[in-house]
C-alpha positions in Angstrom: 104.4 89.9 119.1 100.8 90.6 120.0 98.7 92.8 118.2 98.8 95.8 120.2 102.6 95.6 119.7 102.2 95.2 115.8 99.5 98.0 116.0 102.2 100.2 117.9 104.9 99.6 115.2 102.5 100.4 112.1 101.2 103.7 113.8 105.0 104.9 114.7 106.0 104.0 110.7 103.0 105.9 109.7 103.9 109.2 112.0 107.6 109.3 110.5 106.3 109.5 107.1 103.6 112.1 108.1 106.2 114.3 110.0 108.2 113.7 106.5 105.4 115.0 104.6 103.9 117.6 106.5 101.2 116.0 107.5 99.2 117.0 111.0 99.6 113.9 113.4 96.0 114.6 114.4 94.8 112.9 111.3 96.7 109.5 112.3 93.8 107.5 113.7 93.5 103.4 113.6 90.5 104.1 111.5 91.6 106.9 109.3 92.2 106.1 105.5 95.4 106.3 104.0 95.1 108.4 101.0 91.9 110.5 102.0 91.9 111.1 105.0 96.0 111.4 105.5 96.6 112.4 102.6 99.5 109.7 101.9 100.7 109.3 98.6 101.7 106.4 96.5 105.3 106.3 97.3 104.8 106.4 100.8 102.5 103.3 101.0 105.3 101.5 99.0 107.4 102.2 101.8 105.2 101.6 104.7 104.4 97.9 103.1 108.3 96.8 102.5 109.0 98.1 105.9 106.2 96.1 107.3 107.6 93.4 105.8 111.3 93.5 106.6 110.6 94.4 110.2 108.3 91.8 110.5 109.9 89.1 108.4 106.9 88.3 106.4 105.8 89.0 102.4 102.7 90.2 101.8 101.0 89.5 98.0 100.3 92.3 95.8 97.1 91.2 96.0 96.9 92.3 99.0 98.0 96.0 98.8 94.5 97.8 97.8 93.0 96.3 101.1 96.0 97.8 103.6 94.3 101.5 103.5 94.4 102.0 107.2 96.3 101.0 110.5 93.8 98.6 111.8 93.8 97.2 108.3 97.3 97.5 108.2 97.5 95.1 111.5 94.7 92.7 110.6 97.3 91.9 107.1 100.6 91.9 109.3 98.8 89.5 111.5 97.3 87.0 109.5 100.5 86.9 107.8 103.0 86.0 110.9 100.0 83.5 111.9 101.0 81.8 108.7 105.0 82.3 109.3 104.8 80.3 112.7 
């Protein structure tokens, strides 16, 4: 899976739970913040992070979790993590 692919699989995850919440698609940018600028809550980054990880067969530290605020962060984490699974 190349990152593009992993990039298209976060965004898709992160427009179900906007539609789910209300939010307006036009806010979902690779860039935009989580929380601020989406407008995200708590519950709904727990799910995008265990989804990340059971769709991409990889466990990602709590330690972790305050950096994954955006897609393109979101990717860079998914990535370096399967780079370790192989």
């Amino acid at each position: 899976m190349n990152s593009a692919d992993v990039r298209a699989a976060i965004r898709e995850l992160i427009t179900e739970i906007a539609e789910d919440m209300e939010i307006d698609e036009t806010k979902i940018t690779d860039d935009a913040h989580f929380i601020t600028d989406m407008g995200l809550d708590s519950m709904a980054l727990l799910e995008v992070l265990a989804t990340m990880e059971k769709k991409f067969g990889i466990a990602i530290p709590e330690t972790e979790f305050p950096n994954i605020v955006t897609i393109n962060k979101c990717t860079a984490t998914v990535e370096k993590y399967l780079s370790q699974k192989k």
